[in-house]
N, CA, C and O atoms as a GROMACS GRO file, in nm:
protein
  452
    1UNK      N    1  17.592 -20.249   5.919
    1UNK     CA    2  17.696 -20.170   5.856
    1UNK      C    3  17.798 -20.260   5.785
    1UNK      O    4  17.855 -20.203   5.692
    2UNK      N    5  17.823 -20.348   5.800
    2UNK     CA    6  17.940 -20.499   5.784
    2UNK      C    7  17.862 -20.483   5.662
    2UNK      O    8  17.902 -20.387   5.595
    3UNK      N    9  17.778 -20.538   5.620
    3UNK     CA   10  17.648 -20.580   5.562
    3UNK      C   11  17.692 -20.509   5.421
    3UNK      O   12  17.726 -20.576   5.323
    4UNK      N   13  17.687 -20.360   5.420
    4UNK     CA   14  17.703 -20.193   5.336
    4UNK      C   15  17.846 -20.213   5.338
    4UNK      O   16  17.878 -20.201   5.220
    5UNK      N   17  17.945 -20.236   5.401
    5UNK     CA   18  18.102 -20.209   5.367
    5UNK      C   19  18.112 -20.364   5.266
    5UNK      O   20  18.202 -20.384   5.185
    6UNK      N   21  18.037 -20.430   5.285
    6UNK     CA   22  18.086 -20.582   5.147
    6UNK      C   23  18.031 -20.514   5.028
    6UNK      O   24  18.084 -20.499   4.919
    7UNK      N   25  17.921 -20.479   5.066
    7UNK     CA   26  17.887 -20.488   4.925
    7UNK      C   27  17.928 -20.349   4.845
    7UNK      O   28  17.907 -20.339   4.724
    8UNK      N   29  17.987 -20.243   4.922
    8UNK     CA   30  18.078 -20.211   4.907
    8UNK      C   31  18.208 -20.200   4.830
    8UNK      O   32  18.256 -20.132   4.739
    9UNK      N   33  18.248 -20.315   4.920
    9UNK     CA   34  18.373 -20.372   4.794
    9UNK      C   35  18.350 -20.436   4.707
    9UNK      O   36  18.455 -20.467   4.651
   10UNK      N   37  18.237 -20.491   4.644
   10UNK     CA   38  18.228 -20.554   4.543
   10UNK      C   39  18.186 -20.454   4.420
   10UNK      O   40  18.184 -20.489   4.302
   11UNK      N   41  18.154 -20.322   4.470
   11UNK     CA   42  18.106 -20.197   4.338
   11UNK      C   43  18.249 -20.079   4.340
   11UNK      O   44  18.260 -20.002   4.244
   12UNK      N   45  18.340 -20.075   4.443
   12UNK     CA   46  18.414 -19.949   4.456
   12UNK      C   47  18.500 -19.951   4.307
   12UNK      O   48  18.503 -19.838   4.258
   13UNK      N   49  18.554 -20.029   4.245
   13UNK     CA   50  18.624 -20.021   4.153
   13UNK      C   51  18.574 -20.012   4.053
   13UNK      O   52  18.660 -19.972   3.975
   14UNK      N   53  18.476 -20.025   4.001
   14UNK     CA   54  18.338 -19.963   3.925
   14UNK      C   55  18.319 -19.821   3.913
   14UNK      O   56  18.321 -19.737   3.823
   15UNK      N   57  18.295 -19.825   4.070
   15UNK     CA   58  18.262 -19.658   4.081
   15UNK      C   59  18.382 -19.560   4.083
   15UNK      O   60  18.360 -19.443   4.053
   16UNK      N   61  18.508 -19.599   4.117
   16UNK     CA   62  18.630 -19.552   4.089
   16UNK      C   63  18.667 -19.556   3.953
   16UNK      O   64  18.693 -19.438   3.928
   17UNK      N   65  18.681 -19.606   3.874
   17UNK     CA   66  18.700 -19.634   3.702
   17UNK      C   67  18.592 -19.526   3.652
   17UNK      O   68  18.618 -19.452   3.556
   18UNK      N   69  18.471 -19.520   3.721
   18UNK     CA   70  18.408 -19.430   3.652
   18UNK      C   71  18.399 -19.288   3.675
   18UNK      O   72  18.351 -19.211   3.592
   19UNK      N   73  18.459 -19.244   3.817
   19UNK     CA   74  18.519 -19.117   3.881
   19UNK      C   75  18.656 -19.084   3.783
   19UNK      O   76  18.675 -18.965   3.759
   20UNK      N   77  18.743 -19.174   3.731
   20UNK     CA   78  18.864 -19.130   3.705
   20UNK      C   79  18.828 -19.138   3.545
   20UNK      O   80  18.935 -19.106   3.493
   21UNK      N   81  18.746 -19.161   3.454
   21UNK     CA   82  18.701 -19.125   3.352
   21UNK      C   83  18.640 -19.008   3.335
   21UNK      O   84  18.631 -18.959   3.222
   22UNK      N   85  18.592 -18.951   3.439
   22UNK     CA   86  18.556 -18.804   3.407
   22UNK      C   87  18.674 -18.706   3.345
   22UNK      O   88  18.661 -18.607   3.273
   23UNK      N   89  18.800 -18.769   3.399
   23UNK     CA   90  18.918 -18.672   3.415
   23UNK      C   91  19.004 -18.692   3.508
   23UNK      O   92  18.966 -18.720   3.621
   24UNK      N   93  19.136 -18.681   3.479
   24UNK     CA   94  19.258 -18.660   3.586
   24UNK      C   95  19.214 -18.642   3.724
   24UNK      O   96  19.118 -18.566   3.736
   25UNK      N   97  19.267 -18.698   3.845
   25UNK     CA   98  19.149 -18.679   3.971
   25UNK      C   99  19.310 -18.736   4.100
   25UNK      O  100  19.402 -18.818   4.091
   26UNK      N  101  19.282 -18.670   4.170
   26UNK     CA  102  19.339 -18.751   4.299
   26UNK      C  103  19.285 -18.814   4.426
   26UNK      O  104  19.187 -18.762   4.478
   27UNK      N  105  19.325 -18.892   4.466
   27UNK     CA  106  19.279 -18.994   4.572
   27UNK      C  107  19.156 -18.885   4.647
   27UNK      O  108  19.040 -18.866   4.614
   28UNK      N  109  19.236 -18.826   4.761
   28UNK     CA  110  19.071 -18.718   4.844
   28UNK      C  111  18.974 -18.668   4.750
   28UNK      O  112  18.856 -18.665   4.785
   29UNK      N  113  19.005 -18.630   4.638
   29UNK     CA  114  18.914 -18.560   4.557
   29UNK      C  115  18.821 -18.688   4.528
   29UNK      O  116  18.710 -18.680   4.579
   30UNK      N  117  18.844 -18.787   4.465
   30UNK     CA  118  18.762 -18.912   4.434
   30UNK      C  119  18.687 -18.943   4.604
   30UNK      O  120  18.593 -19.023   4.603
   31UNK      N  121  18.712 -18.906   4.687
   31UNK     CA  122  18.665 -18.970   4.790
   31UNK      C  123  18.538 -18.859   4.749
   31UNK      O  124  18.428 -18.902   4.715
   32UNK      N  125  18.566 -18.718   4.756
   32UNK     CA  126  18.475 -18.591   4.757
   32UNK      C  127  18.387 -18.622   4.674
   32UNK      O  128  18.274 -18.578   4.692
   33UNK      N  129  18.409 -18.693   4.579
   33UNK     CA  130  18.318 -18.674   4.437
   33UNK      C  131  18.226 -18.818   4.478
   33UNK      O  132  18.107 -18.838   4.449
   34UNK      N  133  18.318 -18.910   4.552
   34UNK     CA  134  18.175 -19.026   4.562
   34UNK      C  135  18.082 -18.971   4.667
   34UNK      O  136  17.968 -19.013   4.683
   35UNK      N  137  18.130 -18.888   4.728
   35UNK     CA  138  18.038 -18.824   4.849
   35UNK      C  139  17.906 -18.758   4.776
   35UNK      O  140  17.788 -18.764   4.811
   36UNK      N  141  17.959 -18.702   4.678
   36UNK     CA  142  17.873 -18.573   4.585
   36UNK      C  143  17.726 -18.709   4.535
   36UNK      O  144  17.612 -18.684   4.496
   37UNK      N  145  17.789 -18.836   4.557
   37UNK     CA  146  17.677 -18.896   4.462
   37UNK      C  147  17.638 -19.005   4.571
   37UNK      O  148  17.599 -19.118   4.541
   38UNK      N  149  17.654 -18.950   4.718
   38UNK     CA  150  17.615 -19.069   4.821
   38UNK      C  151  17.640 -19.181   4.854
   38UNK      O  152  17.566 -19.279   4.860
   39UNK      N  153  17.825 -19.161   4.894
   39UNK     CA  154  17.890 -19.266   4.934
   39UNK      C  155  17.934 -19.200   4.995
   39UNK      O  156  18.023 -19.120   4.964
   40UNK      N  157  17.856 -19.221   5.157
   40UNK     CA  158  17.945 -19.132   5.246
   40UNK      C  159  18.019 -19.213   5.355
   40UNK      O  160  18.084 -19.164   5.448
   41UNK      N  161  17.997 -19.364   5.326
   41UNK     CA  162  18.086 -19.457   5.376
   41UNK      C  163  18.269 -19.477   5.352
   41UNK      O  164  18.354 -19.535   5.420
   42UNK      N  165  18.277 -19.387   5.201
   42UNK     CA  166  18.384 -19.456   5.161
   42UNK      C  167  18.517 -19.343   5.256
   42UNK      O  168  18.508 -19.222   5.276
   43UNK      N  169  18.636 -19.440   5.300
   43UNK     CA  170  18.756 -19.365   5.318
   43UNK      C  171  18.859 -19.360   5.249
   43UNK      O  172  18.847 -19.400   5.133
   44UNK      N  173  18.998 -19.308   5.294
   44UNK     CA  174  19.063 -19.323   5.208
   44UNK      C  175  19.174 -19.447   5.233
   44UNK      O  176  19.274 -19.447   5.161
   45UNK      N  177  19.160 -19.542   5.324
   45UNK     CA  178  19.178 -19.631   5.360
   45UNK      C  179  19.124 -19.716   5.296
   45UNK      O  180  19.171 -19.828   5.319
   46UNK      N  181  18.987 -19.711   5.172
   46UNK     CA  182  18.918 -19.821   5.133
   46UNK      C  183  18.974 -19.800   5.004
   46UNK      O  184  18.991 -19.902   4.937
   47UNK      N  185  19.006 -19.688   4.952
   47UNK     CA  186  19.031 -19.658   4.794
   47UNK      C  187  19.180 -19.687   4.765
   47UNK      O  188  19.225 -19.713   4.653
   48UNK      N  189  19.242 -19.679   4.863
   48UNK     CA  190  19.408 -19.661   4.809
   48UNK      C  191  19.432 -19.802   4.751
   48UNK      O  192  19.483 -19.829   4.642
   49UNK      N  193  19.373 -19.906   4.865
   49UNK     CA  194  19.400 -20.071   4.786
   49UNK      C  195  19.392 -20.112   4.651
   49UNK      O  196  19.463 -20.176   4.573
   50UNK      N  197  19.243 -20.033   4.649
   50UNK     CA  198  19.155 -20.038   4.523
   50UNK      C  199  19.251 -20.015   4.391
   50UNK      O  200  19.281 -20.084   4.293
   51UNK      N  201  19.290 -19.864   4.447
   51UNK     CA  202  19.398 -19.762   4.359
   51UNK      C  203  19.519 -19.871   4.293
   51UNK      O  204  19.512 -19.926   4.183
   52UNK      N  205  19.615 -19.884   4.379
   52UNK     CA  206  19.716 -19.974   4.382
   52UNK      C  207  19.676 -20.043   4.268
   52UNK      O  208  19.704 -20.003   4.156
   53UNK      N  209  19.597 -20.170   4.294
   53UNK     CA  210  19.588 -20.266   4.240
   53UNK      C  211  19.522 -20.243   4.091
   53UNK      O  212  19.535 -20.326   4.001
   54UNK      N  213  19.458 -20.134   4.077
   54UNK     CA  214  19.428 -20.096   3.947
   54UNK      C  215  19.535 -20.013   3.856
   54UNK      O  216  19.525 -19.999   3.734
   55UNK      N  217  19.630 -19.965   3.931
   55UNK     CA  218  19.741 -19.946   3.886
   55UNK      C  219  19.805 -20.041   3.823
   55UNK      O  220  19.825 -20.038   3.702
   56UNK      N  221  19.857 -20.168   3.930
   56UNK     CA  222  19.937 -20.291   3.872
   56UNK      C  223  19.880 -20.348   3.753
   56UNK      O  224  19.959 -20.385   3.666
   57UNK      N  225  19.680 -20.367   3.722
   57UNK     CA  226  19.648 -20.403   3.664
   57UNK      C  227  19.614 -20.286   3.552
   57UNK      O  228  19.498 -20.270   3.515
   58UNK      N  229  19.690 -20.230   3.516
   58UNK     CA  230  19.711 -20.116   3.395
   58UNK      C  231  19.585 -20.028   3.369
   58UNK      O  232  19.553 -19.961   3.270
   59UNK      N  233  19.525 -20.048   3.483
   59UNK     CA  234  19.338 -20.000   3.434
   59UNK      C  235  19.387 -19.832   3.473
   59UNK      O  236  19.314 -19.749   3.418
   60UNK      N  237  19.464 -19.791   3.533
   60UNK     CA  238  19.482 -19.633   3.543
   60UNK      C  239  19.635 -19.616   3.565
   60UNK      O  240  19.699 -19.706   3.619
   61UNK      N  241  19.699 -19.487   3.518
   61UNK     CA  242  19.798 -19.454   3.517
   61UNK      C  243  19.801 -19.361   3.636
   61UNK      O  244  19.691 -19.324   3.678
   62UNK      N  245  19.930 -19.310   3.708
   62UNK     CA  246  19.980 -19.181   3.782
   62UNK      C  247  20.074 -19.110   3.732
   62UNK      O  248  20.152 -19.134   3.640
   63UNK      N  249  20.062 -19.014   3.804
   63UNK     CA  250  20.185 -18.901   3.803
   63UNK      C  251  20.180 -18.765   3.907
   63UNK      O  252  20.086 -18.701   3.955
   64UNK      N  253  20.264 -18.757   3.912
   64UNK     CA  254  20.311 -18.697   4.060
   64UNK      C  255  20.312 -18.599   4.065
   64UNK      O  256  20.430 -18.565   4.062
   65UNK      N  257  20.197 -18.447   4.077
   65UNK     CA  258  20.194 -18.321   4.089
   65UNK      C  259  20.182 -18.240   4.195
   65UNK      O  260  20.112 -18.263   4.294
   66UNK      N  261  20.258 -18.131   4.174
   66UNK     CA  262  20.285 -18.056   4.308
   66UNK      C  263  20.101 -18.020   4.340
   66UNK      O  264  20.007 -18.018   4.260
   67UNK      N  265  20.103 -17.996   4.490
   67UNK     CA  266  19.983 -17.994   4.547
   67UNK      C  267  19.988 -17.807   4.606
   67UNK      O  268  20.084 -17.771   4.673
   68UNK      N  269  19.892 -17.722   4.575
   68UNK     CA  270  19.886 -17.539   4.621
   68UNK      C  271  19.933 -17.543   4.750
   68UNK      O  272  20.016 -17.469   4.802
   69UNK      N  273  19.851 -17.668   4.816
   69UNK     CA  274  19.872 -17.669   5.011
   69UNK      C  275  19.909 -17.792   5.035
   69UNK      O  276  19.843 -17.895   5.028
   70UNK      N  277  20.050 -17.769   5.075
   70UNK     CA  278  20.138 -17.981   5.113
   70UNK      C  279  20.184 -18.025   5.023
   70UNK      O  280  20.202 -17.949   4.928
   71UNK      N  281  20.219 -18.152   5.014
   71UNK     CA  282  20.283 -18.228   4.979
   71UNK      C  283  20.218 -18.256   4.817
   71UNK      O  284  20.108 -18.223   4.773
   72UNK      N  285  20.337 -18.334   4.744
   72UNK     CA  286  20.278 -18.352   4.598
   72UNK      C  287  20.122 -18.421   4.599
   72UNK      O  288  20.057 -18.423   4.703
   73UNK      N  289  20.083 -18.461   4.504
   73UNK     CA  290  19.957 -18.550   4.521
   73UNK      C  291  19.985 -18.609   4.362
   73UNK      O  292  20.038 -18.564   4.261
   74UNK      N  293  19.914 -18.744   4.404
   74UNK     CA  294  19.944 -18.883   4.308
   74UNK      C  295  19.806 -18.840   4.248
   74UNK      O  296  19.702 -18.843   4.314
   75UNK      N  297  19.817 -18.786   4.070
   75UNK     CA  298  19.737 -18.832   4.016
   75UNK      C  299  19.666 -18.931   3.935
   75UNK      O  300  19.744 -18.993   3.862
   76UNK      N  301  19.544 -18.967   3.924
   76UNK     CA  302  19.492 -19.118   3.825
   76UNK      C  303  19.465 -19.048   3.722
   76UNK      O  304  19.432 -18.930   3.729
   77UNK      N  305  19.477 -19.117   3.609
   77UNK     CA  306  19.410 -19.142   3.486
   77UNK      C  307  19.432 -19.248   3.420
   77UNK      O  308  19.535 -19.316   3.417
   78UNK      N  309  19.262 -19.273   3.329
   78UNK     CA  310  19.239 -19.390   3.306
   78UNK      C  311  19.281 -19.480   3.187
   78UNK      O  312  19.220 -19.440   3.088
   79UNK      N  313  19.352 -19.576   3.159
   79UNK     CA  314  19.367 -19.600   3.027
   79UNK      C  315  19.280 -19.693   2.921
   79UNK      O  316  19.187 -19.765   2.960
   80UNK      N  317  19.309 -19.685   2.820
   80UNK     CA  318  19.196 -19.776   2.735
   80UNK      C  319  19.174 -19.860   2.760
   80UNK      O  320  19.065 -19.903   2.722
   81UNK      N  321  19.280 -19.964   2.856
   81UNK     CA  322  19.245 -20.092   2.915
   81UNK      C  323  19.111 -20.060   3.045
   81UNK      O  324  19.008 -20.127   3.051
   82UNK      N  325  19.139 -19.959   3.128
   82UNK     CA  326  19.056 -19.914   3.240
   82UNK      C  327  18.935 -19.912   3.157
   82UNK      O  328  18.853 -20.003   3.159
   83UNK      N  329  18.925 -19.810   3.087
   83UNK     CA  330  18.826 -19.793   2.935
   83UNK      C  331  18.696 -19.914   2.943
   83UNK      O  332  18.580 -19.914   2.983
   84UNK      N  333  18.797 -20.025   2.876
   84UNK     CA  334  18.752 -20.166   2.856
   84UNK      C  335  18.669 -20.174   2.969
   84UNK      O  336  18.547 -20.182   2.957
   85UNK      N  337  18.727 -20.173   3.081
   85UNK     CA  338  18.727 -20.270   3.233
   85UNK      C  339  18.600 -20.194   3.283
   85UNK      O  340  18.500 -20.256   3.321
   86UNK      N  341  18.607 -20.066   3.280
   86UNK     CA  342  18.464 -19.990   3.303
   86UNK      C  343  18.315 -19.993   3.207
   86UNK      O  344  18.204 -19.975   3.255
   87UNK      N  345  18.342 -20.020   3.063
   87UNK     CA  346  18.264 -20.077   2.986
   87UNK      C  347  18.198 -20.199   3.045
   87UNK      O  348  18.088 -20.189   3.099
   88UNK      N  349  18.274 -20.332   3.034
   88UNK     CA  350  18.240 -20.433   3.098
   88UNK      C  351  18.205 -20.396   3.205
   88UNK      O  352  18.103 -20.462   3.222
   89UNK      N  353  18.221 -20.329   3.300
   89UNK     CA  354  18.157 -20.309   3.484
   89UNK      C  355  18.018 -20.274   3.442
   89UNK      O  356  17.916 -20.338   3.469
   90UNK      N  357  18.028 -20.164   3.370
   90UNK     CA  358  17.899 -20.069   3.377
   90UNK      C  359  17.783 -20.203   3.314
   90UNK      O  360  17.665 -20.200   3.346
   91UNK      N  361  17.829 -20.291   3.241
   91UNK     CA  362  17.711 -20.388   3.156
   91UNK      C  363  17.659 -20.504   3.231
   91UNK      O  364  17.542 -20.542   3.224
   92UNK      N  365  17.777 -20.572   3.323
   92UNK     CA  366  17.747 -20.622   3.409
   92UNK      C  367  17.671 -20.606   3.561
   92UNK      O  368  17.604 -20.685   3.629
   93UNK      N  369  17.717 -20.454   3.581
   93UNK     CA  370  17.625 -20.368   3.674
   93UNK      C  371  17.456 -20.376   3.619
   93UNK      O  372  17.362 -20.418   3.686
   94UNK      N  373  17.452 -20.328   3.489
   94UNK     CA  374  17.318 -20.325   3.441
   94UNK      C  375  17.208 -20.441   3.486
   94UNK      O  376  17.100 -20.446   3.545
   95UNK      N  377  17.319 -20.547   3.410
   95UNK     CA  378  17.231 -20.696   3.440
   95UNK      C  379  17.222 -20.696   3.563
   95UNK      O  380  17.113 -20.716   3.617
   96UNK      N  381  17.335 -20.674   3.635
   96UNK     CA  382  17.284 -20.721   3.757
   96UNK      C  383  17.178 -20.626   3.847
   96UNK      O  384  17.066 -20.673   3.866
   97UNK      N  385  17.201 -20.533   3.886
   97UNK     CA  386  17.084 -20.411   3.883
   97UNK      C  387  16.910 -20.468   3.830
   97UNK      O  388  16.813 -20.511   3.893
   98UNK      N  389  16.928 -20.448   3.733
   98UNK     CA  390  16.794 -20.496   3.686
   98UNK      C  391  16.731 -20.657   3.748
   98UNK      O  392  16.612 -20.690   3.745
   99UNK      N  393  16.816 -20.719   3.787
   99UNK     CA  394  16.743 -20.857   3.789
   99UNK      C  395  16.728 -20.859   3.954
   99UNK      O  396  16.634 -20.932   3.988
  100UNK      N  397  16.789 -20.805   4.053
  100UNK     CA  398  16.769 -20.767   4.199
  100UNK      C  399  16.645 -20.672   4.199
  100UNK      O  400  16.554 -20.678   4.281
  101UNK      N  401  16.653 -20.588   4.098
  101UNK     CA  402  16.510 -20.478   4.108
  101UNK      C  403  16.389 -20.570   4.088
  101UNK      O  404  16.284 -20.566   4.152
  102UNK      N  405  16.423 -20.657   3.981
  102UNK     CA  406  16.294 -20.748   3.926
  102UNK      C  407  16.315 -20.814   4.016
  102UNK      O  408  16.234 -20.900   3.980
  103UNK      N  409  16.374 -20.874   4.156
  103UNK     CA  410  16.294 -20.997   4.226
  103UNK      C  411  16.234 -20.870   4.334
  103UNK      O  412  16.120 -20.887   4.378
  104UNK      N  413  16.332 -20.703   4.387
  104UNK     CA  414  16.245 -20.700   4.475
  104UNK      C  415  16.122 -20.610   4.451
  104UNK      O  416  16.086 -20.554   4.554
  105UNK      N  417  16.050 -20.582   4.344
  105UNK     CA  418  15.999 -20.543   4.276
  105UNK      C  419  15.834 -20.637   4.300
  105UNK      O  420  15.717 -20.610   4.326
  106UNK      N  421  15.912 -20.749   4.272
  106UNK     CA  422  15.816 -20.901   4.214
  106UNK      C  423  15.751 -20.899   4.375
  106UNK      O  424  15.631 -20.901   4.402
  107UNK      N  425  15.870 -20.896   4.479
  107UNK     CA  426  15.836 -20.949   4.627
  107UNK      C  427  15.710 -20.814   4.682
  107UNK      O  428  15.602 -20.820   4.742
  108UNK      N  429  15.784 -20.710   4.629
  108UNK     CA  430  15.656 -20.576   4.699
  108UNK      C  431  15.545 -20.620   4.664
  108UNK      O  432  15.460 -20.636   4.752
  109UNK      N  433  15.498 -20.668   4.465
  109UNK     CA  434  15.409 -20.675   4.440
  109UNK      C  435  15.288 -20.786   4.549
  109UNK      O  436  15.169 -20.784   4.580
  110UNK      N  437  15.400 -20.864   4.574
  110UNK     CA  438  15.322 -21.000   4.665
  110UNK      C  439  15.294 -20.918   4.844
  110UNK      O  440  15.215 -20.986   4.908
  111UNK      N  441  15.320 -20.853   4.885
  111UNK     CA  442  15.283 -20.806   4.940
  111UNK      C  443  15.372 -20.880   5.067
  111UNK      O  444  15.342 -20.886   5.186
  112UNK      N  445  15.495 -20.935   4.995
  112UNK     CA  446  15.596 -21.009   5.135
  112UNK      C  447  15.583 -21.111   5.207
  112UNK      O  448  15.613 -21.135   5.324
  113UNK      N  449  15.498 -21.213   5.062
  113UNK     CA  450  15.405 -21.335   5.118
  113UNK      C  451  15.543 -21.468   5.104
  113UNK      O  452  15.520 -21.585   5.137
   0.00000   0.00000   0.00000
């Protein structure tokens, strides 16, 4: 499980940049929506850091809307810099994606010799 929570953090802000490009979104709801696509590891203890710091680093904006049930809720949206930053993720994801498939791909073919 250690193993799944690293590697983990090395895709969540990826996959967050690309949740908050769909559209305006708040923290639980982004948790809901990575669930929808089988991340049922993530909390909201793992995203808020994430959040924060993509804030400071201008990749998404907030603003503060009243919530039907409780308290306000902090919404994201993404800006052209985020834009950028998810462009570059998604290309670098590619490469990297593809070249892990091609070694374990290569290893099935060998039969795990």
């Amino acid at each position: 499980m250690a193993t799944s929570t690293q590697m983990l953090k090395g895709i969540l802000e990826g996959c967050l940049l690309a949740i908050i490009n769909r559209g305006e979104t708040y923290g639980y709801e982004m948790i809901e929506k990575l669930e929808e696509f089988g991340f049922y590891m993530v909390s909201e203890g793992s995203i808020y850091p994430v959040l924060m710091r993509m804030q400071k680093e201008s990749l998404v904006t907030t603003v503060m809307k009243a919530s039907p049930n409780g308290p306000n809720r902090k919404y994201y949206s993404i800006t052209e810099l985020g834009k950028d930053e998810l462009a570059d993720y998604q290309a670098r994801w590619k490469e990297l994606s593809q070249a892990v498939n091609a070694l374990f791909d290569n290893d099935n073919n060998k039969g795990g010799e």
